[in-house]
Phi, psi and omega in degrees: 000142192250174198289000179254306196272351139275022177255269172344325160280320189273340190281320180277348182056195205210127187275175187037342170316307184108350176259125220271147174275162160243047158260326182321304179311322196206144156321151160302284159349300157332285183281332182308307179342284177328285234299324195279325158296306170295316139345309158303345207273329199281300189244044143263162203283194186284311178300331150326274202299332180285318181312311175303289211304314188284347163090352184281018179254171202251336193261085179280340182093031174164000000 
């Protein structure tokens, strides 16, 4: 899946899913922002992502 069609999922969301559009809610800037984070999750390792979770990491994507 390419990075327009997870832009897409997060602004519109998946209806019956559990997954919520974030456009009501958030920027377009905003959700590339998601879209680019999630694009990143397969191959990033655990200390990334534990980086993310604690709010410490320096590499913002901008």
């Amino acid at each position: 899946m390419g990075a327009r069609e997870v832009f897409w999922l997060a602004k519109h969301g998946i209806r019956m899913s559990g997954m919520p559009a974030f456009g009501p809610t958030h920027s377009d800037d905003e959700i590339w922002n998601i879209t680019a984070f999630v694009m990143r999750l397969p191959g990033m390792t655990e200390d990334e992502y534990a980086s993310f979770e604690t709010g410490s990491s320096t590499d913002h994507g901008h």
